[in-house]
Biotite code that builds the C-alpha atoms (Angstrom):
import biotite.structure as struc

atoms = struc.array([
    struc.Atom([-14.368, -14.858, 4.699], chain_id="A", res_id=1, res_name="UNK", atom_name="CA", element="C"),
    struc.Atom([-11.746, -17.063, 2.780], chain_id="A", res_id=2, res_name="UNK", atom_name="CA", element="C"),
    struc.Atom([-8.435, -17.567, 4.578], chain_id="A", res_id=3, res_name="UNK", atom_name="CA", element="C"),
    struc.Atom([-5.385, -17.753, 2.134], chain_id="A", res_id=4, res_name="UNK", atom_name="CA", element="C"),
    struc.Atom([-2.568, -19.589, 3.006], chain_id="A", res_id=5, res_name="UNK", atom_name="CA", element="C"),
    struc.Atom([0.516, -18.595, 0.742], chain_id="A", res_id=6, res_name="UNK", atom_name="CA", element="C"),
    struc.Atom([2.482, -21.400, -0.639], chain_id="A", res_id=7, res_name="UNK", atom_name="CA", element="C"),
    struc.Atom([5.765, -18.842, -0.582], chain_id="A", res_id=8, res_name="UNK", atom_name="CA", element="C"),
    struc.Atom([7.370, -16.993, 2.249], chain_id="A", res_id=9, res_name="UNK", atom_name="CA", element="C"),
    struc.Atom([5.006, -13.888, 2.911], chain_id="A", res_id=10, res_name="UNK", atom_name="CA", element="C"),
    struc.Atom([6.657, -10.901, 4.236], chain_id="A", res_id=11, res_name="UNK", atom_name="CA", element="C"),
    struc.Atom([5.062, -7.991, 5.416], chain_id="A", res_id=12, res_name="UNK", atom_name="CA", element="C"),
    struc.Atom([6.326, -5.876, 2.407], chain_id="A", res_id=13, res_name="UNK", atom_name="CA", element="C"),
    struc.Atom([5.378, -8.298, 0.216], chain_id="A", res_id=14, res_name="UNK", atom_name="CA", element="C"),
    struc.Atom([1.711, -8.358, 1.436], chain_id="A", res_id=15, res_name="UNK", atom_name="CA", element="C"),
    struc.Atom([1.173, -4.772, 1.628], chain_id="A", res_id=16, res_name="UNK", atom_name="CA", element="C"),
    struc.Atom([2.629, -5.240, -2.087], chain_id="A", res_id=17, res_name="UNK", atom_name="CA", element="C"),
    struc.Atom([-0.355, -7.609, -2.510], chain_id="A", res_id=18, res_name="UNK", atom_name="CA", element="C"),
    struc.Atom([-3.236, -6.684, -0.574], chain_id="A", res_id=19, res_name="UNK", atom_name="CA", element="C"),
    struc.Atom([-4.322, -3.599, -2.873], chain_id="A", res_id=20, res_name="UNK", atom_name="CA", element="C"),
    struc.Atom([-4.195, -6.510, -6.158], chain_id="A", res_id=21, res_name="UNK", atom_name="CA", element="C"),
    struc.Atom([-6.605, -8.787, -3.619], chain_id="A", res_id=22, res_name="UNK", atom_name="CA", element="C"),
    struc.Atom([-9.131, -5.333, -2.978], chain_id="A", res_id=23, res_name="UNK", atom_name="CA", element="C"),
    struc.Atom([-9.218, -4.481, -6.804], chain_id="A", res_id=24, res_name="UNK", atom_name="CA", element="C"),
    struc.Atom([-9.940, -8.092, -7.990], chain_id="A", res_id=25, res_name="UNK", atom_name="CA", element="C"),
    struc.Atom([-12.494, -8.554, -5.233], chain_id="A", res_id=26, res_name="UNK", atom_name="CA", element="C"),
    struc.Atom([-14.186, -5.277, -6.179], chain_id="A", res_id=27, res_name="UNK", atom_name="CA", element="C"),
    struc.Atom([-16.534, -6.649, -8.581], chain_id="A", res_id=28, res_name="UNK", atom_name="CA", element="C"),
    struc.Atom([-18.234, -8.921, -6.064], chain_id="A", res_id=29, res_name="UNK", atom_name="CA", element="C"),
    struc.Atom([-20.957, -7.355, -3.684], chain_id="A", res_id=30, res_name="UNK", atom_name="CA", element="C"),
    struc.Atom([-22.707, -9.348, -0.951], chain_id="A", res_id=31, res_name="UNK", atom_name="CA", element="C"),
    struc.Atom([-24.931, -11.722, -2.821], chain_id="A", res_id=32, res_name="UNK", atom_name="CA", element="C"),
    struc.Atom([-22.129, -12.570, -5.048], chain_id="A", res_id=33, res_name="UNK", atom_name="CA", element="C"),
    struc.Atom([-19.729, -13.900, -3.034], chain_id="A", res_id=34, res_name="UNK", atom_name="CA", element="C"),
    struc.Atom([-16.038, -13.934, -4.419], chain_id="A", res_id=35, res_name="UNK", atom_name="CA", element="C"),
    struc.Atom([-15.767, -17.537, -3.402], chain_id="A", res_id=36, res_name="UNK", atom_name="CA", element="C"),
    struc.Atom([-12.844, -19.653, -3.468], chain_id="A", res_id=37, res_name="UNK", atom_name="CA", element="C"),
    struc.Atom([-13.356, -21.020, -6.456], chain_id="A", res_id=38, res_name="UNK", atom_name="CA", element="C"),
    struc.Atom([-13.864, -18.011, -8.131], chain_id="A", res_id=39, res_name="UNK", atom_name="CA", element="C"),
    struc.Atom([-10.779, -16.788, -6.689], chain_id="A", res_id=40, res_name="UNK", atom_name="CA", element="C"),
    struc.Atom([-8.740, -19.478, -8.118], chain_id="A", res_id=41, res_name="UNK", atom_name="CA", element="C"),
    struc.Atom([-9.720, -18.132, -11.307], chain_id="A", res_id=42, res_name="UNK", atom_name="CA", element="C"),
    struc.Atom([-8.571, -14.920, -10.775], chain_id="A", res_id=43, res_name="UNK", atom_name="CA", element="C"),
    struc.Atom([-5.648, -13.852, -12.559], chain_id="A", res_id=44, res_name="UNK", atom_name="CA", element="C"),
    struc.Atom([-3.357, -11.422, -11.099], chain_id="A", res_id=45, res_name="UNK", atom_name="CA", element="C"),
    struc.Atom([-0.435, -9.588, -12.291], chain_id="A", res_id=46, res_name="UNK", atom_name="CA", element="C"),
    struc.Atom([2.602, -9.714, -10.533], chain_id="A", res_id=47, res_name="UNK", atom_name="CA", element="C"),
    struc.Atom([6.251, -8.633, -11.057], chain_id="A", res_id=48, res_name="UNK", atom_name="CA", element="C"),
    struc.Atom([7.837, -11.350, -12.879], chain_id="A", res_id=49, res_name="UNK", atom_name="CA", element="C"),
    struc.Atom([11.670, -12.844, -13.201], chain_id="A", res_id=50, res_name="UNK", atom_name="CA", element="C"),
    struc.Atom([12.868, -13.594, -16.905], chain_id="A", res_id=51, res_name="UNK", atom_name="CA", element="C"),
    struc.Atom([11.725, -17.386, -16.544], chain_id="A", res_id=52, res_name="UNK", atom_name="CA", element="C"),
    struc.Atom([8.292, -16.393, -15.506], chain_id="A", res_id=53, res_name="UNK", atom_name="CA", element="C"),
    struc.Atom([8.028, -16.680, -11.658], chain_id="A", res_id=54, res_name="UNK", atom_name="CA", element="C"),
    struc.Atom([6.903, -13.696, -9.773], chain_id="A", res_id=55, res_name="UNK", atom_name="CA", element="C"),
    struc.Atom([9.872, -11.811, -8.683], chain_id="A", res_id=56, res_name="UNK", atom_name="CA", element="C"),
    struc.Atom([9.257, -11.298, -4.994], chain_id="A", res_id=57, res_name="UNK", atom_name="CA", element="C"),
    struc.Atom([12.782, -9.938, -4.069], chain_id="A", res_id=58, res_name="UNK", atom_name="CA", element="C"),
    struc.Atom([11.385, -7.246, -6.339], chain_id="A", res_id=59, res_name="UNK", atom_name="CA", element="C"),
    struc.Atom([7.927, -6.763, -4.520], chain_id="A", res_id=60, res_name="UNK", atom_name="CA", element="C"),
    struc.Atom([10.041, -6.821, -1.055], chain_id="A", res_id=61, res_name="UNK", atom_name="CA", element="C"),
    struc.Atom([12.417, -4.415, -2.113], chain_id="A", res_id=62, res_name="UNK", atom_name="CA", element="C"),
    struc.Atom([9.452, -1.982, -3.371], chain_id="A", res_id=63, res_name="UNK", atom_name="CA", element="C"),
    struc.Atom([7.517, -2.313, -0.367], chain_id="A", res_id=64, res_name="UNK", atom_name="CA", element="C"),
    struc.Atom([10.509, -1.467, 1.697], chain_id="A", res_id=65, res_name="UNK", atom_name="CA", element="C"),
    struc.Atom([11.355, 1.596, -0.171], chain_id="A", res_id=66, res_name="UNK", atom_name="CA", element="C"),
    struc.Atom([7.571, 2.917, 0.051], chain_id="A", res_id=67, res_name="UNK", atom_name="CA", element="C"),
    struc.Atom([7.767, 2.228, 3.585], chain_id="A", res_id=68, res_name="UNK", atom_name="CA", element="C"),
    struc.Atom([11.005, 4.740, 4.169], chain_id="A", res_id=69, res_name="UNK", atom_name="CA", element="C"),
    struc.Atom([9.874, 7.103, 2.067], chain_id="A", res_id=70, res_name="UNK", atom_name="CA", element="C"),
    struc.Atom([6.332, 7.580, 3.785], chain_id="A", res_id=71, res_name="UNK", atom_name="CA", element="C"),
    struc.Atom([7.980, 7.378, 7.181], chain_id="A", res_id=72, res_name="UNK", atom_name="CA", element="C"),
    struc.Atom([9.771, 10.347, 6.432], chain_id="A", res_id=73, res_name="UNK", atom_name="CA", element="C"),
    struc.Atom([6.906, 12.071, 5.630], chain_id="A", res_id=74, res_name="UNK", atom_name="CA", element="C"),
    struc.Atom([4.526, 11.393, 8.856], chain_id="A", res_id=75, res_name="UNK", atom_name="CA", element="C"),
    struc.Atom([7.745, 12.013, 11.185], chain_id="A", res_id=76, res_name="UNK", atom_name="CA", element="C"),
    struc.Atom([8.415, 15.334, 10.247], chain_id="A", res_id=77, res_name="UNK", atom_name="CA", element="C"),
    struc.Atom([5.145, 16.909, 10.965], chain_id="A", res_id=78, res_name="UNK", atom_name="CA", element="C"),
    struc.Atom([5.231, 14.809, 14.454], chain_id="A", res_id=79, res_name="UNK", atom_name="CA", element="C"),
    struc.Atom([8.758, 15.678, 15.033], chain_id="A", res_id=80, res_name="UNK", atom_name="CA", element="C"),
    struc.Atom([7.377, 19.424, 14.525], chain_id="A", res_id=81, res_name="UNK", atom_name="CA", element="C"),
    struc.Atom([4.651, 19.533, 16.622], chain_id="A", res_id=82, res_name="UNK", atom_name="CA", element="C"),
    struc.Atom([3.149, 21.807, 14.271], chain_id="A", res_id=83, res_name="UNK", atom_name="CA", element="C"),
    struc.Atom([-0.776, 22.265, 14.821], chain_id="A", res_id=84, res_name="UNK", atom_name="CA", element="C"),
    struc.Atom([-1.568, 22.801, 11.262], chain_id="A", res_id=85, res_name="UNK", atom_name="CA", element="C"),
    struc.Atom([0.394, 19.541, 10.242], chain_id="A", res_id=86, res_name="UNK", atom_name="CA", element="C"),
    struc.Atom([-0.902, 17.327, 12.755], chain_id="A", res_id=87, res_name="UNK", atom_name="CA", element="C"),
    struc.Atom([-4.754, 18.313, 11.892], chain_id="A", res_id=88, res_name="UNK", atom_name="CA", element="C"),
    struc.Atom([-3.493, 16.549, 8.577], chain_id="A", res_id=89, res_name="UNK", atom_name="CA", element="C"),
    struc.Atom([-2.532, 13.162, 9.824], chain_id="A", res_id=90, res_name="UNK", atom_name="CA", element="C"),
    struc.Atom([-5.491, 10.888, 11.221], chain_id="A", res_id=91, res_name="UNK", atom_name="CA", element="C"),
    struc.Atom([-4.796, 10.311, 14.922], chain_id="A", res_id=92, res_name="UNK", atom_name="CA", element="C"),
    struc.Atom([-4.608, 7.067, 14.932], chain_id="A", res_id=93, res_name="UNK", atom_name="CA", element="C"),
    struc.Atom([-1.532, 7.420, 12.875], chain_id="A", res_id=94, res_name="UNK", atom_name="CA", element="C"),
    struc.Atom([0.167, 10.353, 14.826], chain_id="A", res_id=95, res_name="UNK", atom_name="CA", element="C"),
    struc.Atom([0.368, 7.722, 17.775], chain_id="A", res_id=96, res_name="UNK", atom_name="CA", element="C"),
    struc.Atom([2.356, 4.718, 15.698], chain_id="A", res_id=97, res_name="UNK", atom_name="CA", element="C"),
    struc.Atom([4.382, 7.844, 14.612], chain_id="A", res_id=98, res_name="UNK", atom_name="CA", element="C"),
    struc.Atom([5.021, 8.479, 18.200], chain_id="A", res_id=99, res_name="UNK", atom_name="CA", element="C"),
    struc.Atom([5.125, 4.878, 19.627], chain_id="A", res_id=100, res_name="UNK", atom_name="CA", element="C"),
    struc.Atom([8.032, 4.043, 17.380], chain_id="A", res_id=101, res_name="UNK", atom_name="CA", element="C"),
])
């Protein structure tokens, strides 16, 4: 296991923004073939970027956020119903942070 330590401030927005980039570049790399730290310094990602080039994290926030309301809105209803058929839909585990909020 590599621990990465971001040289930015990491929100949780922008990590879920990031995690899924992290999964598909470390795809490749099975067991035996480690996806080391150095080869993860040479991993390229691609990122949202401002006009001079930096990655545009307001932008990756902002995203995040906006997933984040809309899919709320979609595992409260069928909670907020109680219906049977909706809640066989929804892995438990999810129904009770749906209800815990």
């Amino acid at each position: 296991v590599n621990v990465l330590y971001p040289k930015f401030d990491l929100t949780e927005e922008i990590a879920l923004f990031l995690q899924p980039l992290f999964w598909e570049a470390g795809r490749p790399y099975a067991y035996d073939d480690k996806w080391s730290k150095e080869k993860m310094e040479q991993t390229e990602l691609t990122l949202p970027a401002k006009s001079d080039g930096n990655p545009d994290w307001e932008y990756m926030q902002r995203h995040m956020k906006s997933l984040k309301q809309d899919a709320s809105g979609i595992i409260d209803i069928p909670v907020k119903s109680g219906h049977p058929s909706c809640l066989g839909k929804i892995p438990q585990y999810m129904i009770s942070m749906a209800i815990r909020r």
